[in-house]
VEXDREN-2710 file (C-alpha; in Angstrom, 1 decimal):
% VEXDREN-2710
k/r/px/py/pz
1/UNK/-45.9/35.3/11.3
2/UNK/-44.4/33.2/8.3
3/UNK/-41.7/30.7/10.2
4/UNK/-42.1/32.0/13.5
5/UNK/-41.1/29.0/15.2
6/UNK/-37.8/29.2/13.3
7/UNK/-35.6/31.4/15.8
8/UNK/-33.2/33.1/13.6
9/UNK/-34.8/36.1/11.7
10/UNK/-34.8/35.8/7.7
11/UNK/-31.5/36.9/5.8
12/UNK/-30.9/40.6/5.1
13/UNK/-30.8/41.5/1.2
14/UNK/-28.5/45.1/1.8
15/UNK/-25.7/44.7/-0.7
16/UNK/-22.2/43.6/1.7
17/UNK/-19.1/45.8/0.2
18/UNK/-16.7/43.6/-1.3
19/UNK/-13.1/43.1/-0.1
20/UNK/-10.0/43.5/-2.8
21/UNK/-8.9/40.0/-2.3
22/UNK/-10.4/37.0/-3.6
23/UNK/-8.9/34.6/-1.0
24/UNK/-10.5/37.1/2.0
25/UNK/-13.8/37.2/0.3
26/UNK/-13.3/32.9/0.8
27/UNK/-12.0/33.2/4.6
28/UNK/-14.8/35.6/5.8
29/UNK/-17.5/33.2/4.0
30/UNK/-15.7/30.3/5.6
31/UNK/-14.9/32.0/9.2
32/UNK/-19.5/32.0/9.2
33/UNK/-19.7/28.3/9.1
34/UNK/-17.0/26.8/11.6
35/UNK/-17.0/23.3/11.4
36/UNK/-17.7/21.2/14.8
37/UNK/-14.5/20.8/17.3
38/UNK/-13.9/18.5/20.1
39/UNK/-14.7/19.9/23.9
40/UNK/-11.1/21.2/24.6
41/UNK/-9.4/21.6/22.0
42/UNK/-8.0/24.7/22.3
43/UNK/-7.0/23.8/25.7
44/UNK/-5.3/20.8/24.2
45/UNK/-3.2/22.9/21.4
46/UNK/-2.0/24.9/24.1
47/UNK/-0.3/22.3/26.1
48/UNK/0.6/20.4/23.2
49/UNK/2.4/23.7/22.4
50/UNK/4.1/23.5/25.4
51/UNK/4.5/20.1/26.1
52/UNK/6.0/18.9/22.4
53/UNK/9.1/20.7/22.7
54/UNK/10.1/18.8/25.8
55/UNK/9.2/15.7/24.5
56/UNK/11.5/15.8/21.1
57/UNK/14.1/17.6/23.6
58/UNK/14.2/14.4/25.1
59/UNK/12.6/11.5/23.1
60/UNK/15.3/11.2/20.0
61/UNK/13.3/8.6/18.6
62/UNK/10.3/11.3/18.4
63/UNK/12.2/13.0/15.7
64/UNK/12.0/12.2/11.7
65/UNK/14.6/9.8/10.7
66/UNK/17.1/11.0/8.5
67/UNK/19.4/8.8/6.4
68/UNK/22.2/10.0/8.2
69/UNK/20.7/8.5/11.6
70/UNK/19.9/5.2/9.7
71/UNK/23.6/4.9/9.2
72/UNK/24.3/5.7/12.7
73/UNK/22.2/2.9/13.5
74/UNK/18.3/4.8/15.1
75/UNK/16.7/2.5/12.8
76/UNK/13.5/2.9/15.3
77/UNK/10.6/2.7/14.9
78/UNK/9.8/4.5/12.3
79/UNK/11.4/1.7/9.5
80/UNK/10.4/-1.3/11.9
81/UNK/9.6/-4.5/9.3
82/UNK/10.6/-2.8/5.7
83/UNK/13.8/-3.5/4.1
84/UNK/14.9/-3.6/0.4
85/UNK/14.1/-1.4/-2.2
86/UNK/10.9/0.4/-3.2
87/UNK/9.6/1.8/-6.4
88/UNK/7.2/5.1/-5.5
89/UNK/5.6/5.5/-9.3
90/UNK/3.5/8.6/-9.6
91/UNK/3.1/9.6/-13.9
92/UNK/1.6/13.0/-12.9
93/UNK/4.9/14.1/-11.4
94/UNK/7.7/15.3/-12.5
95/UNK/9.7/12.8/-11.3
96/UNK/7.9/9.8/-12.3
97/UNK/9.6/7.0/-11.0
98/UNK/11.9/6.9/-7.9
99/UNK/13.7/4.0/-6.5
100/UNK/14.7/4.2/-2.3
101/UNK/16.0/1.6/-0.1
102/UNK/14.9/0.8/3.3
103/UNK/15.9/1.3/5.5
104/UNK/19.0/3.3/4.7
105/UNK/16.6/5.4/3.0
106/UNK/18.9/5.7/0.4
107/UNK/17.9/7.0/-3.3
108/UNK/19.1/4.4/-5.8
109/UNK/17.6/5.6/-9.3
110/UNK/15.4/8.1/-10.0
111/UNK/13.6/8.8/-13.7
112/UNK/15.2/12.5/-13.9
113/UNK/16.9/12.6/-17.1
114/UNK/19.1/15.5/-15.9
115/UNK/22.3/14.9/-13.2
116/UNK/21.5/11.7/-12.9
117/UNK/23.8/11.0/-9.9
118/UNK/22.7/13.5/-7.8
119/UNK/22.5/13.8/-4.4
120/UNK/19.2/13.2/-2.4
121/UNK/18.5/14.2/1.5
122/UNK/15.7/11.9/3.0
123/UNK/13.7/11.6/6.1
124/UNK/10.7/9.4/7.0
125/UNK/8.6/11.0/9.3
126/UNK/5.5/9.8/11.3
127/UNK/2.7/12.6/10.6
128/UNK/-0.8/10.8/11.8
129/UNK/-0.2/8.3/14.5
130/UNK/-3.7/6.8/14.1
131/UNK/-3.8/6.0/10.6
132/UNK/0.1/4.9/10.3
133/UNK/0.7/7.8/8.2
134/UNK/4.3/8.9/7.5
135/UNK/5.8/10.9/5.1
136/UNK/8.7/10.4/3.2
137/UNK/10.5/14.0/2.2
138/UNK/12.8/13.8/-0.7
139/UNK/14.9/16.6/-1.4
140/UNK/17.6/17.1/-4.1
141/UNK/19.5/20.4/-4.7
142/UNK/21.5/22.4/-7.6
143/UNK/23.2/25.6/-7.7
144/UNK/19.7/26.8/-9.4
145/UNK/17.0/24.2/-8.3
146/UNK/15.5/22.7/-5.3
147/UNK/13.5/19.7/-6.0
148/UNK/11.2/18.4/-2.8
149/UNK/9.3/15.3/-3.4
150/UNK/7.1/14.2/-0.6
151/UNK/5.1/10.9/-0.4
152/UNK/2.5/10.7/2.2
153/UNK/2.6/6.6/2.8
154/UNK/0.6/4.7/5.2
155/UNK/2.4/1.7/6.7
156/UNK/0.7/-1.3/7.1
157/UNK/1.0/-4.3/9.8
158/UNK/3.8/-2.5/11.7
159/UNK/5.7/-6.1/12.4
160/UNK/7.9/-7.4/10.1
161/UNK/6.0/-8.0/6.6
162/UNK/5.1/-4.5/6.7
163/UNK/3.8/-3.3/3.4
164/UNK/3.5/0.8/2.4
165/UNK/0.7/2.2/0.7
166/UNK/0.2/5.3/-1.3
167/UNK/-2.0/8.0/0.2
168/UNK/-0.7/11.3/-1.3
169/UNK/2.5/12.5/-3.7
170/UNK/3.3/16.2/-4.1
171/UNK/6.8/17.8/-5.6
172/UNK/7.6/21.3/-6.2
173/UNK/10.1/22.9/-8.0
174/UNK/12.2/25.9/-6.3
175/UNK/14.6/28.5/-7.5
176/UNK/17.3/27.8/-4.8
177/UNK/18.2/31.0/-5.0
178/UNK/15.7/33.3/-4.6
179/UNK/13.0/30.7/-2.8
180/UNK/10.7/31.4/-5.7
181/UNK/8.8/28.4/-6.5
182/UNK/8.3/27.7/-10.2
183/UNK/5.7/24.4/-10.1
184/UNK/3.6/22.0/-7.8
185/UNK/2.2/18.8/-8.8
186/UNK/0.1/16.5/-6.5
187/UNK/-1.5/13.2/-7.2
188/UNK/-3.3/10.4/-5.9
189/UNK/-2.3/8.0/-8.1
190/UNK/1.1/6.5/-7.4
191/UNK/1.9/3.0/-6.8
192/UNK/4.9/1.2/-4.4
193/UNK/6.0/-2.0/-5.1
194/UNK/8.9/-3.8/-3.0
195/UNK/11.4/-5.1/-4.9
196/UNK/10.9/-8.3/-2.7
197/UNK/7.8/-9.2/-4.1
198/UNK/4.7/-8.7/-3.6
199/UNK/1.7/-6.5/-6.1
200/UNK/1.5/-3.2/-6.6
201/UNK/0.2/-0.8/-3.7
202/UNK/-2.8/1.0/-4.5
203/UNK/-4.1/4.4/-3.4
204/UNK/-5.5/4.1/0.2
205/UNK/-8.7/6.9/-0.8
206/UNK/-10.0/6.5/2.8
207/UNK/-6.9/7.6/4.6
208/UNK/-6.4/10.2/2.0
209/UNK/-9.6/11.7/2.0
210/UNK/-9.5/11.9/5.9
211/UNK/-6.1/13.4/5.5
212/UNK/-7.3/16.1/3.2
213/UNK/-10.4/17.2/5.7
214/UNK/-7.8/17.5/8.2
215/UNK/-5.2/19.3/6.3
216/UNK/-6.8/21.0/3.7
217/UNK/-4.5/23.6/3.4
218/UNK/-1.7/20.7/2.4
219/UNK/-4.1/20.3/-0.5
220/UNK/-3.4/22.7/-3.6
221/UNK/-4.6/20.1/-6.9
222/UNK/-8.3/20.8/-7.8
223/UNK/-8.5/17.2/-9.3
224/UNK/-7.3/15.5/-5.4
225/UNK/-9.9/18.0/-3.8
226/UNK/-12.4/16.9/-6.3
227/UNK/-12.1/13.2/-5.8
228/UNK/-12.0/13.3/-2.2
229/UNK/-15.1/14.9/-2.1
230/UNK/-16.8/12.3/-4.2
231/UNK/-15.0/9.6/-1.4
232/UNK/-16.5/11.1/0.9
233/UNK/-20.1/11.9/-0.3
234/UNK/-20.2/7.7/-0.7
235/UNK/-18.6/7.3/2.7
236/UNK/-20.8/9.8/4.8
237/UNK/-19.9/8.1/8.2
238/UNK/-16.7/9.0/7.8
239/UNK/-18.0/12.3/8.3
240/UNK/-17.3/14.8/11.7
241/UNK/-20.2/14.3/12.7
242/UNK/-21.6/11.8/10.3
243/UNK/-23.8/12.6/7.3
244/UNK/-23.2/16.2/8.1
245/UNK/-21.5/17.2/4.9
246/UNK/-18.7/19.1/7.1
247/UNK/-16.0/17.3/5.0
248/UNK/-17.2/17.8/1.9
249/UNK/-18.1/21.9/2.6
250/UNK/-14.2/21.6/3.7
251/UNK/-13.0/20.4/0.9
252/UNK/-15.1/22.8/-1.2
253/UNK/-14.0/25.9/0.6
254/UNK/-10.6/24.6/-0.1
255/UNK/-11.4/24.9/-4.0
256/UNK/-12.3/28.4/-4.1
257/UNK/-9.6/29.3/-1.9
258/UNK/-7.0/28.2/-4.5
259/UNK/-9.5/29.4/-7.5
260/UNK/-11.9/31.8/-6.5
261/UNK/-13.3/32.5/-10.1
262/UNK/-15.2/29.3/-10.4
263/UNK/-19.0/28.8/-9.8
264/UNK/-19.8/25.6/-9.2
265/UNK/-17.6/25.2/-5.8
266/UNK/-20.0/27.8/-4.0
267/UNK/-23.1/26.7/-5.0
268/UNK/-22.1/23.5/-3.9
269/UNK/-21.0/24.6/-0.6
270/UNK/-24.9/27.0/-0.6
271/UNK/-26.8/23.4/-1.4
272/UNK/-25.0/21.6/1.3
273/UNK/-25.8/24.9/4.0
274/UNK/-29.2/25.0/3.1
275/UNK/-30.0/21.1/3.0
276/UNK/-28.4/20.8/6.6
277/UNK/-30.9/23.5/7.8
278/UNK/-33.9/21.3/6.3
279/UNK/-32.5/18.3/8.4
280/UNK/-32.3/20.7/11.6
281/UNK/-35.7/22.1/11.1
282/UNK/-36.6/18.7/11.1
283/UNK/-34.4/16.9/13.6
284/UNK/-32.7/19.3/15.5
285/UNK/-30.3/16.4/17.2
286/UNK/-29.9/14.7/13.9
287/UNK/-28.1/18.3/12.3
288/UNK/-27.4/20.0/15.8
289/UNK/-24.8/22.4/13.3
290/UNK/-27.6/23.0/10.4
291/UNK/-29.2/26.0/12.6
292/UNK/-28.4/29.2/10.1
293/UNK/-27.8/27.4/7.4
294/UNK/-29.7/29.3/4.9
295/UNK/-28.3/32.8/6.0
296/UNK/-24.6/31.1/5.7
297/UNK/-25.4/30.3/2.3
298/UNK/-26.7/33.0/1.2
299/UNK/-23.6/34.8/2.8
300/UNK/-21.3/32.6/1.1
301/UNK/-22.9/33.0/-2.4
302/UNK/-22.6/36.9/-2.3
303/UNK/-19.3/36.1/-1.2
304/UNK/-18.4/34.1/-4.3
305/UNK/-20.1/37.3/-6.8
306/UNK/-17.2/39.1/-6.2
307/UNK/-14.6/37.4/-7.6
308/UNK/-17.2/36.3/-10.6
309/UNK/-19.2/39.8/-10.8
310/UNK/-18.7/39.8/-14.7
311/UNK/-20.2/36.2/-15.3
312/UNK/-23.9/35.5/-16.0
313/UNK/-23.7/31.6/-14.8
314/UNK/-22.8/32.8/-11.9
315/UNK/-25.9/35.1/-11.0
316/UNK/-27.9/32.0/-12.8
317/UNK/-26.3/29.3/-11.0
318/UNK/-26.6/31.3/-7.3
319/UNK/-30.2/32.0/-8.0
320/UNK/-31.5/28.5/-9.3
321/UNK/-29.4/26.8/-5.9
322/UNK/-31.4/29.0/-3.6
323/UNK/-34.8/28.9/-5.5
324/UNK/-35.7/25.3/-4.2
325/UNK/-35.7/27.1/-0.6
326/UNK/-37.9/30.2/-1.9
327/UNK/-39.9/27.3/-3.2
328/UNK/-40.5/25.2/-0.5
329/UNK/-39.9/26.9/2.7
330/UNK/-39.1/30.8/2.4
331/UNK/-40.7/32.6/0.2
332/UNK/-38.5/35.8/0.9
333/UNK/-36.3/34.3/-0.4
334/UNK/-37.3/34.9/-4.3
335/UNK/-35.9/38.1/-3.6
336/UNK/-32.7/37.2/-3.4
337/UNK/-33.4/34.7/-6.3
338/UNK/-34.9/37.4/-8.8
339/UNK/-32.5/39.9/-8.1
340/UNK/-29.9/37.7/-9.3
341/UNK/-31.6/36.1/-12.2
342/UNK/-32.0/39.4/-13.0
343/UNK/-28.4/40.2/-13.3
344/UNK/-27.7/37.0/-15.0
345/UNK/-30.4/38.4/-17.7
346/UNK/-28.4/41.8/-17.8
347/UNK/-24.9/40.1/-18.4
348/UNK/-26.3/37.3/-20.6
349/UNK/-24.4/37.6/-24.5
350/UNK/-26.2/34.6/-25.9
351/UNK/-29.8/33.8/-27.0
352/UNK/-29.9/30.7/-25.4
353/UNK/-28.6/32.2/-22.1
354/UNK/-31.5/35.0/-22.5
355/UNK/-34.1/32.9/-22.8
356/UNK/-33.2/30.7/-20.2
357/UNK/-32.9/33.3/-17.7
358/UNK/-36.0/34.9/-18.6
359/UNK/-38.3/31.6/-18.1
360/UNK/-37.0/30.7/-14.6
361/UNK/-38.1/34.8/-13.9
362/UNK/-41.6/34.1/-15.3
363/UNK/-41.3/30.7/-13.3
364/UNK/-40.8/32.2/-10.2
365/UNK/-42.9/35.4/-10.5
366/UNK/-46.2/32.9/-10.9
367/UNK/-45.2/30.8/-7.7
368/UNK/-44.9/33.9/-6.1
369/UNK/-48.4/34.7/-7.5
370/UNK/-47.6/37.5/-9.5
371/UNK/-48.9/36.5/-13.0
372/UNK/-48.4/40.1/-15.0
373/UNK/-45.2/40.1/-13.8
374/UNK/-44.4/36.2/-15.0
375/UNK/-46.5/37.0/-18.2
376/UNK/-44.0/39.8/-19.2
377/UNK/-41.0/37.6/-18.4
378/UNK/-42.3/34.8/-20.8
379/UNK/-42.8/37.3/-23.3
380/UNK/-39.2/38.2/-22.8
381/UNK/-38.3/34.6/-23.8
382/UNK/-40.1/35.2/-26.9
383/UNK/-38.6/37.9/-27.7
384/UNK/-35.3/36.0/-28.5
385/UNK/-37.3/32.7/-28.9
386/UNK/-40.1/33.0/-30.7
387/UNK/-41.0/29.3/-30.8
388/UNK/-40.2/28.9/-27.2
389/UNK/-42.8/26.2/-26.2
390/UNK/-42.6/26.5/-22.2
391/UNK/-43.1/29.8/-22.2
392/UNK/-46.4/29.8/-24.7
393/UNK/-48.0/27.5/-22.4
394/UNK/-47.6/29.4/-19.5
395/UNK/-48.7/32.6/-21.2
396/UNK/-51.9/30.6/-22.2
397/UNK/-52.6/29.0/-18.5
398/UNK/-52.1/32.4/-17.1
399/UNK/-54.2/34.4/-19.2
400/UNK/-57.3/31.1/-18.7
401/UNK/-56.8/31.7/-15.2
402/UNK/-56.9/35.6/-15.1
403/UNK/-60.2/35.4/-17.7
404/UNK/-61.6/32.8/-15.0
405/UNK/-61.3/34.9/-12.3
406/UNK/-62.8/37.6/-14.3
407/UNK/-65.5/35.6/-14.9
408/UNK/-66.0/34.3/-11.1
409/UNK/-66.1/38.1/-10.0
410/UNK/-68.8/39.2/-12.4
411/UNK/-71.0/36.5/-11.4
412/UNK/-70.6/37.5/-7.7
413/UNK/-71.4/40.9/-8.8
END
C-alpha cells in the first residue's frame, strides 16, 4: 500500500460544514495544531493561581509602581538606576511624543494638541522577569475620552546606568462613558532617549518578537505580526523547539484571527504544516511535532474557504500550496488540489485568471497520468488564450506520446 509505513491514514475529502463565525473557523483550525508545552505546565498555572495572590498579599514591592507610591518613597526595584527625563517617540501613534520623568514617573509634556495640561495616571510594571521587560501604562482621562498608552520597555544593566529600550508601543482611544473603544495603534518603532545623554534607543526585535509568540493575543497590528515573523524566520533558534516554525505558525494564526478574509496567512500556516511533516518523515526526532502535518493543513486551508468562499485566489492559492505534496509524496492528494483549482476556474472573472487556472489543471492531470483529461484543460487555456505557448506544447508532447504508444501496440500485435 502507497505510504504504508506512514501511520496516520490519508486526509478525508467530505466537505466539513462551516461555522457562522470567522474567528471560530480560526480557533478550531488552530485548537488541531497545539504548539509544544513544557512537562507541567498546567500543574504549574494552577499553583501559580493559587500561590500569586499570597505573594502580592504580602510582597508590596511585587505590585506595579504607581506615581503615587514613588512619592511615598517605594521607589523599588522596579526604577532602580533611571532618573531624569525620557522622551518615548512613537510617529505611528497618536500621541507621538511623550516626555516622563523617572522616577516620579511623572508626565511632563506630551505632543497632544488638545488639554494640554492634563492629568496623567502612571505605573511601571515588571511583565517578563527574564527578559527585563516592564511596561509602562499611561492613562489620561476626560469627561468623553480615555486615552491608555502603554510602552512595553526592556531595562537594561539593572545597576545604576540603566538604559530603557523600546520593545512594543500600543494606545487606544475609549469612550469613557460607554467603554466603547474608538481606535488602537501599535508600533514597533519608537525611540527613548534620556535627557541625560546618551543615543537614541532602538527597537529591541529579539525581545519583541519573543514577546509576541508569547502573547499573541496582546498583538492586534498586522504590520508588528508581519515583521516578527520575518525576525523570526532569520532567527530560527529562537524557536520552541528550534527550527520548528511554531512561532512563526503562531504568529500567522494570530493574522487571521484579527482578519480572517485574507489568503496568504493560511497558506502560509499549510506550507509550514506540511514542510514539518517532510522533516518528521525524515527525522522523526529532528520534527518530533511534524507527525500530521499534512492532514492539519489541509484542515486549516478548508478552514480559511469559509471566510473567503467567494474569492478565486483563494481556491488557487490553497490548491498550488498543497500541489508540491500531491507531487512529491501523496498523490491523493491532487484531489484535494483539482477540486479546488476547479473552483478557482468557476469563480475566475478575468482572462488571465482563466487561463492560469486551467494550465496548472492540465499540469496536474498529466502528472497524475491522465493525458485526455490534461489535453482538454490545455485546450481550455486556449480558449481564452489562443496564443498561450505552455499550453501548445503540452498538447503537442501529449498527443507524440499517445501516437507512440499507438504505434508500440500495433507492433506488438
Amino acid at each position: 500500500m502507497l505510504f504504508s509505513h506512514v501511520s496516520e491514514p490519508p486526509p478525508e475529502y467530505t466537505p466539513e460544514p462551516p461555522t457562522t463565525s470567522p474567528q471560530a473557523n480560526v480557533k478550531a483550525a488552530k485548537s488541531l495544531y497545539p504548539l509544544p508545552r513544557a512537562p507541567g505546565l498546567l500543574l504549574r498555572k494552577k499553583l501559580t493561581a493559587l500561590v500569586i495572590p499570597l505573594v502580592l498579599a504580602g510582597l508590596q514591592g511585587a505590585s506595579p509602581l504607581t506615581a503615587a507610591e514613588v512619592h511615598a518613597g517605594n521607589n523599588a526595584p522596579h526604577t532602580s538606576g533611571l532618573s531624569g527625563e525620557y522622551t518615548l517617540t512613537a510617529q505611528d501613534l497618536r500621541t507621538r511624543k511623550i516626555r516622563v520623568q523617572f522616577p516620579k514617573l511623572k508626565v511632563i509634556s506630551h505632543s497632544l494638541e488638545e488639554n494640554p495640561r492634563r492629568e496623567w495616571e502612571s505605573t511601571f510594571t515588571p511583565c517578563w522577569k527574564e527578559r527585563n521587560l516592564y511596561r509602562l501604562h499611561l492613562r489620561s482621562q476626560t469627561a468623553t475620552l480615555r486615552r491608555d498608552i502603554e510602552y512595553l520597555i526592556r531595562k537594561n544593566s539593572p545597576q545604576n546606568a540603566a538604559t530603557l529600550r523600546p520593545v512594543l508601543a500600543t494606545e487606544t482611544v475609549t469612550a469613557a462613558d460607554r467603554g466603547f473603544r474608538l481606535s488602537r495603534q501599535q508600533t514597533l518603532d519608537f525611540q527613548i532617549k534620556g535627557t541625560n545623554g546618551g543615543k537614541n534607543q532602538e527597537t529591541d526585535m529579539k525581545t519583541a518578537t519573543l514577546w509576541a509568540v508569547k502573547n499573541p493575543e496582546s498583538v492586534y497590528e498586522q504590520n508588528v505580526l508581519i515583521r516578527c515573523s520575518n525576525y523570526m524566520w532569520h532567527h530560527q533558534a529562537l524557536d520552541d523547539p528550534p527550527g520548528s516554525f511554531n512561532g512563526i505558525i503562531e504568529l500567522t494564526f494570530r493574522r487571521v484571527e484579527l482578519q480572517p478574509k485574507m489568503v496568504d496567512p493560511y497558506s502560509t500556516i499549510a506550507w509550514l504544516l506540511w514542510s514539518k511533516w517532510v522533516t518528521w518523515k525524515k527525522s522523526p526526532e529532528d520534527m518530533p511535532d511534524g507527525k500530521g502535518g499534512i492532514k492539519k493543513a489541509i484542515r486549516v486551508l478548508r478552514q480559511g474557504k469559509v471566510p473567503n468562499s467567494k474569492n478565486p485566489e483563494y481556491y488557487f492559492e490553497a490548491a498550488t500550496t498543497m500541489m508540491p505534496v500531491a507531487q512529491n509524496h501523496r498523490p491523493e492528494i491532487y484531489r484535494f488540489v483539482t477540486d479546488y483549482l476547479k473552483q478557482a476556474n468557476k469563480l475566475a472573472q478575468d482572462d488571465g485568471m482563466h487561463a492560469e487556472t486551467r494550465k496548472v489543471l492540465g499540469h496536474c492531470y498529466r502528472h497524475m497520468e491522465k493525458p485526455e483529461k490534461a489535453i482538454a484543460w490545455y485546450r481550455k487555456v486556449l480558449d481564452v488564450e489562443s496564443d498561450h505557448k505552455i499550453a501548445k506544447k503540452y498538447i503537442r508532447k501529449l498527443r507524440q506520446a499517445d501516437k507512440s504508444n499507438d504505434d508500440s501496440g500495433n507492433e506488438q500485435n
